[in-house]
C-alpha positions in Angstrom: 12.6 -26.8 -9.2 10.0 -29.3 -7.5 6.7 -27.5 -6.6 6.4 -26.2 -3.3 3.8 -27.8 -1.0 1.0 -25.9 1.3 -1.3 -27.1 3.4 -5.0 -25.7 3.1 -6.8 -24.9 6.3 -10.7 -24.4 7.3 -12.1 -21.7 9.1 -11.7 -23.6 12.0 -7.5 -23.6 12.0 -7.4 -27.5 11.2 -5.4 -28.8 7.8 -8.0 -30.2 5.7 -5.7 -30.9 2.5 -2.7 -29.8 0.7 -2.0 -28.1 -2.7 1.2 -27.6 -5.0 2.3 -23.9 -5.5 2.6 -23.5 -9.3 6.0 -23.4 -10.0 5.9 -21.0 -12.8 5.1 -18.3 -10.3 6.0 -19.9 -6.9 10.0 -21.0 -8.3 12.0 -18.7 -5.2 12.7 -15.6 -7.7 13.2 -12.7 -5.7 13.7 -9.6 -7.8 15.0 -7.0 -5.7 15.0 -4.3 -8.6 11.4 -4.7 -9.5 10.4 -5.1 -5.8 11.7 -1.5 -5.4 10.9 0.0 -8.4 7.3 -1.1 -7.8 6.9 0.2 -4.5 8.3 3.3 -5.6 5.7 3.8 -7.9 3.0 3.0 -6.2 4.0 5.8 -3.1 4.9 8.3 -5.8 1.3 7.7 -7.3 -0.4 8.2 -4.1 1.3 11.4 -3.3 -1.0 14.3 -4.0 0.9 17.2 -4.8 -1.5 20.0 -3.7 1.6 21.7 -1.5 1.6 25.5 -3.1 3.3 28.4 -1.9 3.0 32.0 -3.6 5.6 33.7 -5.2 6.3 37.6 -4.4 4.2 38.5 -7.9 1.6 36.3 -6.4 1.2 38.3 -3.1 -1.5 40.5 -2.7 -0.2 44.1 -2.3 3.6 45.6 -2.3 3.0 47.8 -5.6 4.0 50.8 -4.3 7.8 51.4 -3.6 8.1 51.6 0.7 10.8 54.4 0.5 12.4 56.3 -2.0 15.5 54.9 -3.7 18.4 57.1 -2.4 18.8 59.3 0.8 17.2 57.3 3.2 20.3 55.6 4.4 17.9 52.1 4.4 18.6 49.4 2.2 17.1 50.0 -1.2 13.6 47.8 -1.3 11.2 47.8 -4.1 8.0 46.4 -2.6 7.1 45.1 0.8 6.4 41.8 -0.7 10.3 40.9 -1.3 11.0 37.3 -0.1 13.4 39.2 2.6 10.5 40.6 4.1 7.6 39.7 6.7 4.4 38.3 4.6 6.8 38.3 1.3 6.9 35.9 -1.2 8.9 32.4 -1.2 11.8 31.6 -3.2 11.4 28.0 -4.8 8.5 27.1 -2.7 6.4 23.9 -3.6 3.8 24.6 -6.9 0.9 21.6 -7.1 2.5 18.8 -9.4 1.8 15.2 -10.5 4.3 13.3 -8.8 3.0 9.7 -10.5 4.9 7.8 -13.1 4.0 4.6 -15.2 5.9 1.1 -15.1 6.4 -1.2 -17.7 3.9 -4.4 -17.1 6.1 -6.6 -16.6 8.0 -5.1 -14.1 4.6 -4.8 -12.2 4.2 -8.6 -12.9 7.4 -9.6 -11.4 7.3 -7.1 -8.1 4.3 -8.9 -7.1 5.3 -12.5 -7.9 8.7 -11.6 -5.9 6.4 -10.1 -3.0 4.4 -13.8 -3.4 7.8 -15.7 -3.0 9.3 -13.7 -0.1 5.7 -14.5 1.9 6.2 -18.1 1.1 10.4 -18.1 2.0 9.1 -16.3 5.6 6.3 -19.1 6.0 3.9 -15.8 6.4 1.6 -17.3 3.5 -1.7 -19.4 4.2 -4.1 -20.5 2.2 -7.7 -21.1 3.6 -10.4 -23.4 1.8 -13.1 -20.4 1.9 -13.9 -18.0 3.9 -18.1 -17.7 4.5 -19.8 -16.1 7.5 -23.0 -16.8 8.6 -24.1 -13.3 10.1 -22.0 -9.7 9.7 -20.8 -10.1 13.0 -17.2 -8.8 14.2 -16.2 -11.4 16.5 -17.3 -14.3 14.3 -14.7 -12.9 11.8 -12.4 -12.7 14.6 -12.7 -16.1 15.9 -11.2 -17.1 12.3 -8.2 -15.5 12.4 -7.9 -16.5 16.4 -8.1 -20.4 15.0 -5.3 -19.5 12.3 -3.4 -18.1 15.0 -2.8 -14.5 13.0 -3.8 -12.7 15.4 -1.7 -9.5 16.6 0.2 -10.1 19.8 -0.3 -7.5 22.8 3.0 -6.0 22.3 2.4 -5.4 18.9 0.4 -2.4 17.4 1.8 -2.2 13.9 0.7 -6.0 13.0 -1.0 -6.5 9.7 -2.9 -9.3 8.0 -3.7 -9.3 4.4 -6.8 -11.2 3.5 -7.0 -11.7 -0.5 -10.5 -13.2 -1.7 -12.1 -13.9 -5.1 -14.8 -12.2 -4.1 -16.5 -10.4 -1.1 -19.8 -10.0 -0.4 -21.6 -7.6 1.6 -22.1 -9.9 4.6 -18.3 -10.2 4.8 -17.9 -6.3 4.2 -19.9 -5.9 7.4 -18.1 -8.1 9.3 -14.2 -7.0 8.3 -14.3 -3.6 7.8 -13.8 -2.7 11.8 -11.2 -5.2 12.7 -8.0 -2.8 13.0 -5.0 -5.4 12.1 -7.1 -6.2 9.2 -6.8 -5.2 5.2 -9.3 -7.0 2.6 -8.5 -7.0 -0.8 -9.8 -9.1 -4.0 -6.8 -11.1 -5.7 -7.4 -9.4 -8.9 -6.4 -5.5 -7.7 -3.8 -6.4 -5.5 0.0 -5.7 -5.8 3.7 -5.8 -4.4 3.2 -2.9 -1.7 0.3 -4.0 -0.4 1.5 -7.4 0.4 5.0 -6.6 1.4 3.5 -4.1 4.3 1.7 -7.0 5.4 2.8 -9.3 8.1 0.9 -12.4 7.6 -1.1 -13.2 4.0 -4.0 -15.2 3.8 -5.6 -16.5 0.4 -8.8 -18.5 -0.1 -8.5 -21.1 -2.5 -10.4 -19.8 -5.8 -8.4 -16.5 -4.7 -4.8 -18.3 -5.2 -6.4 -19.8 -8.5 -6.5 -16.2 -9.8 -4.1 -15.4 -8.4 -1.9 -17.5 -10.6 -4.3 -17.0 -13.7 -3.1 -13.4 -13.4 0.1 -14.0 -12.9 1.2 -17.4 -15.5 
């Protein structure tokens, strides 16, 4: 497969140069299975699992029998704190639990280089040279994404950018962390989910250089 060419873009929005996609990761494999089994994993290992419910033993109160046994023409009941009853137990209610499982490396590996490909195949991926700010200001980082023409349309609320970097530093920090249509992440933490809920990607140039270190 010949390598895949992208152009590079300043902070500006204009094409300064181009680069070849390694074709060892970028070759158009799409694995479905992984992609799944990936994402899967990664909600399961967010989830909690602090939902607890009491059992009727569990209940404070209902030792003593409410009626005798026989000769009350009632139902026979043994305690108040019967799941049939008001302020009873639960039957098969939810105990805390670890809902997290592990995955095989490689499986990991090719989730996120199929989550990679798919970005590319949708023409949602960009690469930018570098990303620097001279002040922590909001709507210098803004006028950035404006140029690269990611910005969220009015209609939409739900529209997401992922911007991957090398590194951040504390200027940038200050400057990205309000934007709302905005997740930052550094190449070497991030995985399949996280760029498949994203609508657009963005990836400085020593971030994709990592990026394919990590993944070759």
């Amino acid at each position: 497969m010949e390598a895949i060419t992208l152009p590079i873009y300043n902070t500006e929005g204009k094409e300064i140069e181009s680069v070849k996609l390694n074709t060892k990761l970028f070759d158009g494999t799409i694995n479905t299975a992984a992609l799944y089994q990936a994402i899967n994993a990664y909600r399961a290992n967010q989830r909690k699992g602090l939902a607890s419910t009491k059992t009727r033993g569990e209940v404070a109160g209902g030792g003593r029998k409410p009626w005798k046994q026989k000769g009350t023409g009632r139902a026979r009941v043994g305690s108040t704190r019967s799941p049939l009853w008001r302020h009873g137990g639960v039957i098969f209610g939810p105990h805390p639990r670890d809902f997290s499982f592990k995955l095989p490396k490689k499986i990991k590996t090719l989730a996120l280089k199929t989550s990679l490909n798919i970005k590319v195949k949708e023409n949602n991926f960009l690469i930018l040279d570098e990303f620097k700010l001279g002040a922590p200001k909001v709507k210098d980082a803004v006028k950035i994404f404006s140029s690269l023409k990611v910005l969220p349309e009015k209609n939409k609320k739900n529209h997401n950018v992922l911007l991957l970097l090398d590194k951040i530093d504390d200027n940038l920090k200050l400057a990205l962390r309000n934007i709302g249509f905005l997740t930052t992440n550094l190449t070497k933490d991030t995985h399949a989910y996280e760029i498949m809920k994203a609508h657009k990607l963005i990836v400085n140039k020593k971030g994709l250089e990592e990026l394919t270190k990590r993944l070759k």
